[in-house]
Every structure is written in C-alpha cells, then in structure tokens.
N, C-alpha and C positions, 0 to 999 in steps of 0.2 A: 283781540288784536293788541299787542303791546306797542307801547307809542314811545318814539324815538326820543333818547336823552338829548337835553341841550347839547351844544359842541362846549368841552371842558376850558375853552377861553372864553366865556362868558361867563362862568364859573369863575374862572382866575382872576377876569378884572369884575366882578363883585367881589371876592374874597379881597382881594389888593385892593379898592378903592373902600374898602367898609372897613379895613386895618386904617388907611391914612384918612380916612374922611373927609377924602379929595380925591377927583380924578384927575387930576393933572400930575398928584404926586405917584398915583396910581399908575400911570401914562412914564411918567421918569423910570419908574422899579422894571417896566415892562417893557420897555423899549417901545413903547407906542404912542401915538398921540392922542391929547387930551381927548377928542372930537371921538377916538378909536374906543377908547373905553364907556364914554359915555355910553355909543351906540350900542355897545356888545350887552350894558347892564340893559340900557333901555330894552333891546330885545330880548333878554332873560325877562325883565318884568313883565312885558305882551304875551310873553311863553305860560306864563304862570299865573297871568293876568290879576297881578297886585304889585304896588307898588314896593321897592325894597328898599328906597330913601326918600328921605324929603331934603328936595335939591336946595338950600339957603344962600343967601348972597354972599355968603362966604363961608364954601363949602358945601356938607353934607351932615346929617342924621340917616339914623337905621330907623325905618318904619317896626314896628311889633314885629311884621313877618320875618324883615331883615332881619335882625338880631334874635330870632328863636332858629333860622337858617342860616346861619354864619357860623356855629361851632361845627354844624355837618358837614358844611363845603371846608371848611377850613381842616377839619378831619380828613376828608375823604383826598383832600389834594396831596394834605402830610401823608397819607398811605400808598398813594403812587406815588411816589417822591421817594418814597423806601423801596418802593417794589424796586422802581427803574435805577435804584444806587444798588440794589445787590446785581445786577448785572453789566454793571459801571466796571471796567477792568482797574484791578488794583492799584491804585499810584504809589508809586515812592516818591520820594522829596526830591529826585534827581528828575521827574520825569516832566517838563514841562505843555504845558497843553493849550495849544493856540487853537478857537476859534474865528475862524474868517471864511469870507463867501468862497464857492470855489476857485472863482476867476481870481482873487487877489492872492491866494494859497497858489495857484497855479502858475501866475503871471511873478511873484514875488519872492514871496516865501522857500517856495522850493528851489527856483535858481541859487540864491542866498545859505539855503540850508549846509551844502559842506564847507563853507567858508567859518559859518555859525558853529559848527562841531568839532572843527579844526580846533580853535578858541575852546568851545566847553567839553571835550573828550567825555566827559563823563557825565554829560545829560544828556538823556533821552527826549527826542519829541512828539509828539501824539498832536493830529493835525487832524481838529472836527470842522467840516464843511458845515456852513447855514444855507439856510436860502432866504427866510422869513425872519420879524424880529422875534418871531415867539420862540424860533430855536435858538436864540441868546439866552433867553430866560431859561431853557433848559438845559443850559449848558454848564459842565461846570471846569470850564477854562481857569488856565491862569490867566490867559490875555485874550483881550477879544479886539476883533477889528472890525469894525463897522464904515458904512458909509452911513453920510448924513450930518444932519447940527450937531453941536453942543447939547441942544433939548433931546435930540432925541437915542442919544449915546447915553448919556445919565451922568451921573457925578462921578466925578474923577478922570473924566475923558481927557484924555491929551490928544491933539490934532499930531498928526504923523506927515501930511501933506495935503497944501491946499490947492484944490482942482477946482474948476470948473467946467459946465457942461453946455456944451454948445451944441445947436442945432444946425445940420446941413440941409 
C-alpha cells in the first residue's frame, strides 16, 4: 500500500524557514504566522519522525537530515513552480494583475474598473480571486490585497483602508 505524501505546505514552510533560518521570516515570505509555520514543520518532522532543525534562542539550524533534504524540496518546489508558469497565461507589460479575495474584487474593484480603464485605455486587467494566504504565495500578481496586519501582509505593504470589526 503506498502511503500518502505530506501536504506540499509543510514542504514550503520547511523549504522557506531552512532558506531564512527563522520562522517568523518564513511566516513574512508566506503570508502566514510565525505560530503557522512552526506547526506545519513540527508536523513534517512527526511525519518523518526526526528532527529537521535544532530550534536556538535566536533562530534556527538544519539537523544532518535537514540539510541532506533541503536541496530536494527545494528542487522539487522549483519544478512545480515551472510546471504551473507554463500554464500561466502570457503577460504583456500592459496587462496588470490584481490578486484580492473575491468579496473585495467584487465589492471594489469591479464597480471601479471602467472608470480605471477610461484613464488607462491601453492596460488590460487580469483579476485572480484567493481565498487562503497560501494562494498569495502562488500568485504572481502585480498587486495584491489582503486583509490583515502589517505582519501578516509582508514588507512593502501599504494600508489602502483602516476597518475595524465588530461584533453584533
């Protein structure tokens, strides 16, 4: 009987936190929380049952097994990563590509759109729905909108509008 592979995000954030030797920087790249990636490596290591870092008080090491499994994840990611860009449809440099949830694309974005095209005649837009942060990280947007912090947007995030959420 052949036994099920991990899920390929526990994969990513060992790959991503064994690249920065932190998961919290791990947690920035991914859009997820520090607490999120831990978890995911923690249970790849239960999976496999050995350790793939030795957690230090500031940061991380790759155990032996880490670092003789790290060129292969780190391969095998770069090779879906090509696969899923040869069916990526073509862009041109006119064609701009916003990632956002659907409700904010639906609620925003698209009332907005012909006033936005009035102004750029000559870009096109390409408008990828998320649901999860892991579909940011596979995204390859020019702009992305997110809900959430500052932490958990990553660098270079500019706030667009500040809400809050209340309970009825």
């Amino acid at each position: 009987m052949q036994r099920k592979i991990p899920p390929l995000t526990w994969f990513r954030a060992f790959e991503c936190a064994a690249r920065h030797l932190s998961f919290t920087a791990a947690a920035l790249e991914l859009g997820l929380t520090q607490s999120a990636i831990s978890q995911q490596v923690r249970l790849l290591e239960q999976r496999f049952g050995v350790p793939l870092f030795i957690r230090l008080p500031r940061g991380l090491a790759l155990t032996d097994t880490g670092r003789r499994i790290l060129p292969n994840v780190t391969e095998s990611i770069s090779g879906l990563a090509s696969v899923a860009a040869a069916f990526e449809p073509d862009q041109s440099n006119d064609t701009l590509t916003i990632a956002a949830s659907i409700s904010f694309a639906q609620s925003f974005i698209v009332p907005n759109l012909s006033k936005f095209l009035d102004c750029n005649p000559s870009v096109q837009i390409r408008i990828k729905s998320t649901l999860w942060p892991d579909d940011f990280m596979a995204s390859d947007a020019d702009v992305e909108i997110r809900f959430g912090s500052y932490e958990a947007a990553g660098k270079g995030a500019k706030e667009l509008y500040h809400d809050h959420i209340v309970m009825v």
